[in-house]
C-alpha positions in Angstrom: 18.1 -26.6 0.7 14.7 -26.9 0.2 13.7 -23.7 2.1 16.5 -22.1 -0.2 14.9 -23.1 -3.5 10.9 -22.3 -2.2 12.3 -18.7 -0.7 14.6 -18.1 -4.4 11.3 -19.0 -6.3 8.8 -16.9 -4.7 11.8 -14.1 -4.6 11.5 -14.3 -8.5 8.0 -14.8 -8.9 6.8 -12.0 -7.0 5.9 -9.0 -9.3 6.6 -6.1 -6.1 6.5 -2.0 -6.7 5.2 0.8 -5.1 4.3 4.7 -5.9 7.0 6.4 -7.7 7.5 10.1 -9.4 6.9 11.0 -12.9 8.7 14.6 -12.7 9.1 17.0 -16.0 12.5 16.6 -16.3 13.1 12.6 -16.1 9.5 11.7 -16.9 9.3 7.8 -17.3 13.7 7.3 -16.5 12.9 9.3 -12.9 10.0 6.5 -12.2 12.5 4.0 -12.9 15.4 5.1 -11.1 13.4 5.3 -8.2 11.7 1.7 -8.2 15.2 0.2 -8.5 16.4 2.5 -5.5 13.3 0.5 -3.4 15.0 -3.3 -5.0 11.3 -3.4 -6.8 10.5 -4.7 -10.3 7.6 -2.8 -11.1 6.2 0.4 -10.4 3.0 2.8 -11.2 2.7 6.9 -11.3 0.3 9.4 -12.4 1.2 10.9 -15.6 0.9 14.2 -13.7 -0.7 15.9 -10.8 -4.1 13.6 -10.3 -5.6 16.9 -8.9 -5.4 18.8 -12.3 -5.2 18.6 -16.2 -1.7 20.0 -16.3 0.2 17.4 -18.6 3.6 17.7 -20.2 4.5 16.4 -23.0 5.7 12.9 -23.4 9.8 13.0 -24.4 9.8 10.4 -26.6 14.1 9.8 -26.1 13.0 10.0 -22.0 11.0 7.3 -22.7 13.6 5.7 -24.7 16.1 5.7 -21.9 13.8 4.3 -19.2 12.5 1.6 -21.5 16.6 0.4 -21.8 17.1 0.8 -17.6 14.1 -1.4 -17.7 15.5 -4.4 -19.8 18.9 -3.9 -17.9 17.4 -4.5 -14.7 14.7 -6.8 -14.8 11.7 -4.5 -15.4 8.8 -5.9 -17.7 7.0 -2.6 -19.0 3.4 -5.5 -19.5 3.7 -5.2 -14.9 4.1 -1.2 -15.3 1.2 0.7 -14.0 -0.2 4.3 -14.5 -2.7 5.7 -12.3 -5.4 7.8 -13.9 -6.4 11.2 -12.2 -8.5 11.5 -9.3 -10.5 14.5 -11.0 -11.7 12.2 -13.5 -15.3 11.2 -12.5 -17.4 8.8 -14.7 -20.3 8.3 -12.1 -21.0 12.6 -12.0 -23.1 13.7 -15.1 -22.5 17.1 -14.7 -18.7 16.7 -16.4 -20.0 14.1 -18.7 -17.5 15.6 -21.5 -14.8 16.9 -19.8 -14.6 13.3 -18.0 -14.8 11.4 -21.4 -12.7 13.4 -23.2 -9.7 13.6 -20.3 -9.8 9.8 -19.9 -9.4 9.2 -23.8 -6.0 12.3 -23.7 -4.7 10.2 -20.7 -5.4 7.1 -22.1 -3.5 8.0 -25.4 -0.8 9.5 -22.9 -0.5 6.1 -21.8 -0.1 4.1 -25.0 2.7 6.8 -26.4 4.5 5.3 -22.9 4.1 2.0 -24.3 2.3 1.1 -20.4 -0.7 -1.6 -20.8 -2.7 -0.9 -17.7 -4.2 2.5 -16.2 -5.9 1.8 -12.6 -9.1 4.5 -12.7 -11.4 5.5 -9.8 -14.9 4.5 -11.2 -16.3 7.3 -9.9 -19.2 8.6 -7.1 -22.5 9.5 -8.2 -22.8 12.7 -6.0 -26.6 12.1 -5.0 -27.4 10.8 -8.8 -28.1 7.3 -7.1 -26.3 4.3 -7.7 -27.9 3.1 -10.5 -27.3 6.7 -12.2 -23.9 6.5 -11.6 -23.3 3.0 -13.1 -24.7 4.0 -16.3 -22.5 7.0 -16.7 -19.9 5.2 -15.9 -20.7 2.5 -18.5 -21.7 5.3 -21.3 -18.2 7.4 -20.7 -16.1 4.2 -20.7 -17.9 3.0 -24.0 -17.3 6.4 -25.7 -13.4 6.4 -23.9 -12.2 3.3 -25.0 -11.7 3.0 -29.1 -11.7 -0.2 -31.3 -7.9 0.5 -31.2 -7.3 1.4 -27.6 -4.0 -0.7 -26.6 -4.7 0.1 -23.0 -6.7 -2.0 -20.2 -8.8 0.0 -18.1 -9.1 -1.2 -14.2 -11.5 -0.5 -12.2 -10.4 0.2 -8.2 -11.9 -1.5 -6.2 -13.3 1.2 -3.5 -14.1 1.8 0.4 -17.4 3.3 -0.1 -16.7 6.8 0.9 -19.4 8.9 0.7 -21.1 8.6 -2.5 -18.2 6.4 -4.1 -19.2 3.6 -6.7 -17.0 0.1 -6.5 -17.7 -0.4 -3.5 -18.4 -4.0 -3.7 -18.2 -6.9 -6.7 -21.7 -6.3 -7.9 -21.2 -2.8 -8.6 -17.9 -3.8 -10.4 -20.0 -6.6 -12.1 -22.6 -4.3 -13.4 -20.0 -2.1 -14.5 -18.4 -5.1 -16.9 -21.6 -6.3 -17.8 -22.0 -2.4 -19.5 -19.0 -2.2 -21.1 -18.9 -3.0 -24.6 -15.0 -4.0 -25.7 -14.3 -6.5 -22.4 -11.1 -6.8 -23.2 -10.1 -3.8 -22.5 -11.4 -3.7 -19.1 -9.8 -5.0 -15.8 -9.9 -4.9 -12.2 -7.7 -3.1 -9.4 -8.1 -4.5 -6.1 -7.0 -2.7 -3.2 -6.7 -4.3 0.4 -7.2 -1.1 2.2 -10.3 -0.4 0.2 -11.4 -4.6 0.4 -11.3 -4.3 4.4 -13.2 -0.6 4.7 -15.7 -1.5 2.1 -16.3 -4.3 4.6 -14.3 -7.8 2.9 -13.0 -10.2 5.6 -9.5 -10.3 4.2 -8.4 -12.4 7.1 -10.1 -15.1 4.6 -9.0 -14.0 1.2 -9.5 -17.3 -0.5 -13.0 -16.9 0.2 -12.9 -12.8 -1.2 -11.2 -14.6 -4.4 -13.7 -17.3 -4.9 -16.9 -14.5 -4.6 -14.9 -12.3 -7.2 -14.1 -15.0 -9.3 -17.9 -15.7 -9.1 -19.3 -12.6 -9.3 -16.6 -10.6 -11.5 -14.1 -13.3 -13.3 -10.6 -13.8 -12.1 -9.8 -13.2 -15.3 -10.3 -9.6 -15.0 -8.2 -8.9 -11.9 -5.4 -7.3 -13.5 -3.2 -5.3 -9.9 -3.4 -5.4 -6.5 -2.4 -2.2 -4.6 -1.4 -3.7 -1.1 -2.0 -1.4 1.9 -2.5 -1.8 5.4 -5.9 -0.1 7.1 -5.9 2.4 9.8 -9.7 1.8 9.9 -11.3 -1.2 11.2 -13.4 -3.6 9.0 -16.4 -1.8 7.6 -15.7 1.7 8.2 -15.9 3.5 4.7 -13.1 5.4 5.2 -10.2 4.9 2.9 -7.5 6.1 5.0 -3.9 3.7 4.3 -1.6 2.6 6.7 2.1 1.0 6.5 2.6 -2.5 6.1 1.9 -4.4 9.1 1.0 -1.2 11.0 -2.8 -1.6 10.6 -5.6 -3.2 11.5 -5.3 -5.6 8.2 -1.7 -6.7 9.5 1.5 -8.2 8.2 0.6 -12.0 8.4 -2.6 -11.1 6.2 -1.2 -9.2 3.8 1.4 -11.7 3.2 -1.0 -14.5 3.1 -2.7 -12.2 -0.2 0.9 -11.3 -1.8 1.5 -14.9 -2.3 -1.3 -16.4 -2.8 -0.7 -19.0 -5.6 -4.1 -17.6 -7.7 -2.4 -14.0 -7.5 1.0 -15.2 -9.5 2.1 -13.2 -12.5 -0.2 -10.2 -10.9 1.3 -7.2 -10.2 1.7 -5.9 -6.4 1.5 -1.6 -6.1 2.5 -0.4 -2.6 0.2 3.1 -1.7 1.3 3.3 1.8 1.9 6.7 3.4 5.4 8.4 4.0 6.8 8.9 7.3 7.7 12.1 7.7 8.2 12.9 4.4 10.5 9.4 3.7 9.4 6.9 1.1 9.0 3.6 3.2 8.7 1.4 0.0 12.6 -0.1 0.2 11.7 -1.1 4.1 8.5 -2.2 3.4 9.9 -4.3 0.3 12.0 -5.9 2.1 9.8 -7.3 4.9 8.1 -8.4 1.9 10.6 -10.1 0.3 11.9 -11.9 3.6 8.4 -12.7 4.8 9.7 -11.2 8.1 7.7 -8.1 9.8 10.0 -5.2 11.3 8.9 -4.3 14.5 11.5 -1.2 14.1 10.0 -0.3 10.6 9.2 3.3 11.5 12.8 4.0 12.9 14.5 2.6 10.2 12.3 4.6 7.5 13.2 7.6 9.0 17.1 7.0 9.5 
């Protein structure tokens, strides 16, 4: 009985989604629709294609519609997440403008959805130097976020690709320490990212206690939770199914319920197999605590 209860709670207390659609004709009801195909009871999307600008119009009855599938199902809209663009880079000077002024139209996109938290790339510096790029970051978040902006910004924590900023807590702390309305700014951490920027997440207590440090638990606002097909340290940002990679299942459970992580929304980004969605499977494991050593077959029947 007492297994019962502990499995019910943490059944209830875990906030669980993945990657889902935001399509032209559905908009935010299509997102929804396909979280609760997946048995999840949250979600994020872009707002449109993160290589390009090319935005429809919110549909303000759309929106409407999904808001009421929400309520009937369990969905609190404060766990939803949208993911900003990958063409948006603070850290490059050379689109100071067009960066600002995109992040401010997809921010306002965001609020009209009534969505509380956009996850954003901080940027890479593209040979400007790290120091360059923190302070462009800090000047075009400053100028994108308003005395009245509803939204909290979150900073991704990053692999250190290339020239990528994020890569580490004190380049996320300097960020902060820039930005002038706090609360509007948040943190993103990603477990792929964590373990290729070089964290030891087979001791995440310890990752926790140097964020909340360094950064302030306080700010951690999501956690996308993907597996690694890189080994520790690599810089390589490449995502791998749950309990597939070199992170593993046992570890990334260990981080999904972690007691300091409750109330924290939980974003699968793993990749499709052959060109299924393995976010219901992967769910499920999740939910059960159980890894499924026939994971890949069953995605793909």
């Amino acid at each position: 009985m007492l297994f019962w209860y502990t499995y019910c709670g943490d059944y209830m207390d875990l906030i669980i989604g993945s990657h889902v659609s935001f399509n032209k004709d559905e908009q935010l009801l299509a997102s929804v629709k396909e979280t609760l195909n997946y048995n999840a009871n949250t979600f994020m999307f872009y707002t449109g294609a993160p290589q390009n600008t090319i935005r429809v119009k919110i549909n303000d009855d759309l929106t409407k519609k999904a808001k009421q599938l929400m309520e009937e199902n369990g969905i609190d809209i404060k766990n939803v997440v949208v993911h900003a663009p990958y063409i948006i880079n603070l850290a490059n000077s050379a689109n100071f403008d067009f960066n600002v002024r995109f992040l401010k139209e997809e921010i306002k996109r965001v609020e009209t959805l009534g969505i509380e938290k956009l996850v954003l790339h901080p940027g890479s510096h593209v040979g400007l130097g790290i120091d360059e790029g923190i302070k462009n970051i800090i000047s075009s978040l400053n100028m994108a976020i308003e005395d009245d902006t509803k939204v909290i910004v979150c900073l991704e924590t990053m692999a250190g690709k290339g020239t990528e900023l994020g890569k580490n807590f004190e380049e996320i702390k300097k960020i902060i320490e820039g930005v002038k309305k706090k609360d509007k700014i948040g943190v993103c951490m990603d477990t792929c990212h964590l373990n290729d920027a070089g964290y030891d997440l087979t001791n995440f207590d310890n990752i926790l206690d140097e964020f909340d440090k360094k950064v302030g638990l306080n700010y951690l606002k999501v956690i996308h939770i993907n597996d690694s097909k890189n080994i520790i340290n690599s810089h390589k940002d490449r995502h791998e199914n749950i309990g597939i990679g070199t992170i593993g299942f046992e570890n990334l459970i260990k981080i999904i319920y972690n007691n300091k992580l409750k109330g924290i929304p939980k974003i699968l980004e793993t990749p499709y197999v052959e060109g299924n969605p393995p976010y219901k499977q992967e769910i499920e494991m999740i939910r059960k605590k159980e890894f499924n050593k026939n994971l890949i077959q069953d995605i793909l029947e």
